[in-house]
N, C-alpha and C positions, 0 to 999 in steps of 0.2 A: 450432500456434505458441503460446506462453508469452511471458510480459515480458522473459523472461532472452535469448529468443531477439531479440526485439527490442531490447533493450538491446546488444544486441551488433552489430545491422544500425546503431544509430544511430553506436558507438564508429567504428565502419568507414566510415560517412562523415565524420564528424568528423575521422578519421585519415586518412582519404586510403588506407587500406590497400586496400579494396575488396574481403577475406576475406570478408565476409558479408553483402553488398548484392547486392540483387536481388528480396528478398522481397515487402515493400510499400513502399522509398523509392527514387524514382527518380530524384530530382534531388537537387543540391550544395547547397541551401538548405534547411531543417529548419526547423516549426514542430509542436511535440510538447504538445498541452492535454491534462492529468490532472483529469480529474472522479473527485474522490475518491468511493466509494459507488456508482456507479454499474453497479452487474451487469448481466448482458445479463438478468435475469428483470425489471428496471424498463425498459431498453432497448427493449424488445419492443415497447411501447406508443406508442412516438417516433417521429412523423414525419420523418423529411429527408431530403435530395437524396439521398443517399447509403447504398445499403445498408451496416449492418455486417457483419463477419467475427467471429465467434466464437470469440475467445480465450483461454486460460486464465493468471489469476493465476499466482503461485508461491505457496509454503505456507514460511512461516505467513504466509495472507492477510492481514498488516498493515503498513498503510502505511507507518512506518520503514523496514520488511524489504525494501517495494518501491523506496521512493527509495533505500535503499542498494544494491539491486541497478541499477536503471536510471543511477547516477552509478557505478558501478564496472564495468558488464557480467560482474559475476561473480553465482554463485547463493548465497544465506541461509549453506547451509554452507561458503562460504570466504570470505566478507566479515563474515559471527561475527556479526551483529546480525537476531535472531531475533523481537524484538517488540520492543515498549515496555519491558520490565523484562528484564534482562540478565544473565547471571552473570557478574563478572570474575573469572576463573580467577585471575589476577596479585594479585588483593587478596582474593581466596576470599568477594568479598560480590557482595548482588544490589546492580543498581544502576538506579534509575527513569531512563528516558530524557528522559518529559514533565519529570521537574520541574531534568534537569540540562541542557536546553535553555533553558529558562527564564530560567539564570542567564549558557549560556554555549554557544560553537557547538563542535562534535564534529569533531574533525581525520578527513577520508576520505582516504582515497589516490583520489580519481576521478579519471577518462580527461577530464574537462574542463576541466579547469587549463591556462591556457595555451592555450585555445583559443575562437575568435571564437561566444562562446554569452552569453547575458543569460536570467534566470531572474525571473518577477514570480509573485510569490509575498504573501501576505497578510500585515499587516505584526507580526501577533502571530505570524508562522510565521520571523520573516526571521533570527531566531538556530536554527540548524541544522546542519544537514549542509555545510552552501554556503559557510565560509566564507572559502573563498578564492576562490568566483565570483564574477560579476557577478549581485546583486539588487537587483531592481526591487520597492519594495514597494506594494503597495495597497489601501484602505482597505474599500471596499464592493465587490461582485461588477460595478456599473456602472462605478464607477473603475476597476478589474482590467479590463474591455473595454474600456473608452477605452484604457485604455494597452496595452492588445496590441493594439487598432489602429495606435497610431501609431510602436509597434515593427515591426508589419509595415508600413507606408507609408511609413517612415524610416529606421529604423537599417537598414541593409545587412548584419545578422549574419546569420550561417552555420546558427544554432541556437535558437531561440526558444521556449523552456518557459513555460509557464502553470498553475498547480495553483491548482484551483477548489473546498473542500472542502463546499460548502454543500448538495450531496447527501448527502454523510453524514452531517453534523447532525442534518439533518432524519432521515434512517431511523434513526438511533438513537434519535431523543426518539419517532416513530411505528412505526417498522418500516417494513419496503419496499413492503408492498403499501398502505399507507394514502394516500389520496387528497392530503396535504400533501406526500409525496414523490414521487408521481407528477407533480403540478402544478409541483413543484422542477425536478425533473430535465426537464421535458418546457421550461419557460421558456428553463434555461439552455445547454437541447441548439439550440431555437430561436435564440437567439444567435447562439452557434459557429456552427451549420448555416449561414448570412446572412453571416458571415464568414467563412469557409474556402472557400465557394464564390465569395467576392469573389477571395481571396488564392490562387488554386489553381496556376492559371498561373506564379505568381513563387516558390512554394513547394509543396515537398509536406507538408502541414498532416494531423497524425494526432491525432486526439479516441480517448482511452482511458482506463481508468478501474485504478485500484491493485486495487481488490475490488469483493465485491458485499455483501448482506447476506442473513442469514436471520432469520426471523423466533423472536421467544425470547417463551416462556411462563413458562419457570420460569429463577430464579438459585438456585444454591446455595452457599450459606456455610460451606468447608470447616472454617472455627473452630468451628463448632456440630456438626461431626460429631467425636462423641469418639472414635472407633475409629481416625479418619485421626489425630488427634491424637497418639495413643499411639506409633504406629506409625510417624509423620515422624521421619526424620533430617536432614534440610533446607527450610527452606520452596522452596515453588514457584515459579519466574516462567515468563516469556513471557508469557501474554494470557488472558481468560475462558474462550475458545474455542479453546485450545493450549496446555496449562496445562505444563509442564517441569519436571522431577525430579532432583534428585543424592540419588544413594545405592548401596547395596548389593545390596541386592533390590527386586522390583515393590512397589509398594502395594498391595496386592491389597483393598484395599477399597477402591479409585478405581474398581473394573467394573462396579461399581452403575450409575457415572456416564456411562459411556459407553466407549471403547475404548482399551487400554494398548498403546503401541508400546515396545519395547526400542531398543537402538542401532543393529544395523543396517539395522533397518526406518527409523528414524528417519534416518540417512546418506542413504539414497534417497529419503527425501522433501524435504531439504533439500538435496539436492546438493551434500556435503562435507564436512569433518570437526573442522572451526572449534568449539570450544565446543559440542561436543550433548550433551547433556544424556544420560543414563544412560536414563529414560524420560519417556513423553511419554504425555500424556493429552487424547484429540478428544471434547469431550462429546457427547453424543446430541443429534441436531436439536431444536433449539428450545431446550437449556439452556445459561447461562453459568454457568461454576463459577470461584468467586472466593475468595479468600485476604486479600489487601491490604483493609486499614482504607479507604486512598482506593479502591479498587473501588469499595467499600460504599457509596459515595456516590452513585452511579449506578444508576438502575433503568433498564437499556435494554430498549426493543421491538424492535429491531434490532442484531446483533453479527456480526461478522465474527471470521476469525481459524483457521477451521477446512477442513475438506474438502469440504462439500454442495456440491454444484454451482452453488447460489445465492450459495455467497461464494466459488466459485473461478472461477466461465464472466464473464468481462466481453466488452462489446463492442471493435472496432476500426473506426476511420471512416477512413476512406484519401480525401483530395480530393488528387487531382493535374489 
């Protein structure tokens, strides 16, 4: 099972269709928590009531990619939103998601319009994808639970989302295995764990997470390699960790970095044919490769975005 798969078991309760129910929800009420960050290699170490199931991301492991799959139940390659930085074919430029959310929220066609669902989400996160849902915004991760408590013990909705990003914070300013993200993730699993087994009975309550993280040693700054330089006909987008191409031919001095896919290897990773980029570049474990001036501003210990197993295996918490 994949998110796309479960994205697609939630649309079908929400729809009443019942195509694709049966996997892990079994009842007509839905409460769905996203612990952003959260891979099953940090997971591992976590106590609660509940064993997880081991699940895989979709690629490209990033969180846009994901709430745009899990609000559409479609996969990266037919809902066209591949990372943070995007190409629009229509205007022939890239275009940064962080900073045009900022200003303003991104029309989706989601399967949740129109239907009995409420979203609490953090309140610098509340201009988005969402914005013809119901959101609930809130301030601190303690506020964020008080108020999905009293979403579950009061409002009677059908659909109850919760995205928690404060695991990934932390793995990126540490990396995964460092003891400040263990102690994160282990807090805020305790929580949920205390409430999902409260709420079990009146809901089926699913804890799962967008990605995981790998740990990064080195970053490389393709402005400083003159050979790519010469040789670009487009700059790159998509993410450190998925880095995207338009052109004519491969770069062929991106193999240093790690591994080149063409198009139709790239179609089957994204499942579609939305906007794919010509090639695609997965850097080698442990390196981010970066182009953008705002990248450069970042020195992460933890990145997502790619294939290893540690930023594609997340958990699944099933309380029924």
């Amino acid at each position: 099972m994949n998110l796309y798969d479960l994205s697609r078991e939630v649309r079908s309760v929400l729809k009443e269709d019942k195509r694709d129910v049966g996997g892990v929800i079994h009842k007509d009420k839905l409460a769905f928590v996203l612990v952003d960050g959260l891979g099953w290699n940090i997971s591992r170490g976590i106590e609660t009531s509940v064993e997880p199931i081991k699940i895989q991301s979709i690629f490209p492991s990033i969180t846009v990619t994901v709430f745009a799959t899990l609000l559409t139940a479609k996969r990266p390659g037919e809902h066209g939103i591949l990372g943070w930085r995007i190409y629009n074919r229509e205007e022939g430029r890239i275009v940064n998601l962080i900073k045009t959310l900022r200003e303003q929220s991104i029309e989706l066609d989601t399967f949740f319009t129109n239907t009995d669902s409420v979203f609490l989400m953090p309140e610098v996160a509340t201009k988005s994808l969402m914005n013809k849902l119901q959101v609930v915004p809130y301030y601190t991760y303690w506020d964020g639970l008080y108020k999905f408590k009293e979403l579950l013990e009061n409002k009677p909705s059908k659909f109850i989302f919760f995205y928690i990003p404060y695991v990934d914070a932390v793995s990126h300013q540490y990396g995964p295995y460092h003891e400040a993200t263990t102690a994160t993730a282990k807090d805020v699993m305790k929580s949920l764990d205390l409430l999902a087994t409260r709420f079990k009975d009146k809901y089926t309550l699913l804890i799962t997470s967008d990605h995981g993280h790998t740990t990064i040693n080195k970053s490389v700054n393709l402005r400083e390699d003159i050979e790519f330089m010469k040789e670009m006909e487009f700059p790159p987008y998509g993410d450190a960790r998925s880095l995207m191409f338009k052109g004519k031919r491969p770069l062929s001095v991106l193999k240093k970095y790690g591994t080149l896919y063409e198009r139709e290897e790239i179609e089957r990773l994204i499942g579609g044919t939305t906007n794919v980029p010509d090639f695609l570049l997965i850097p080698d474990e442990g390196i981010n490769v970066v182009y953008w001036e705002d990248d450069m501003e970042h020195t992460y210990k933890g990145s997502h975005g790619g294939l290893t197993k540690d930023e594609m295996e997340i958990p699944l918490y099933v309380y029924e």
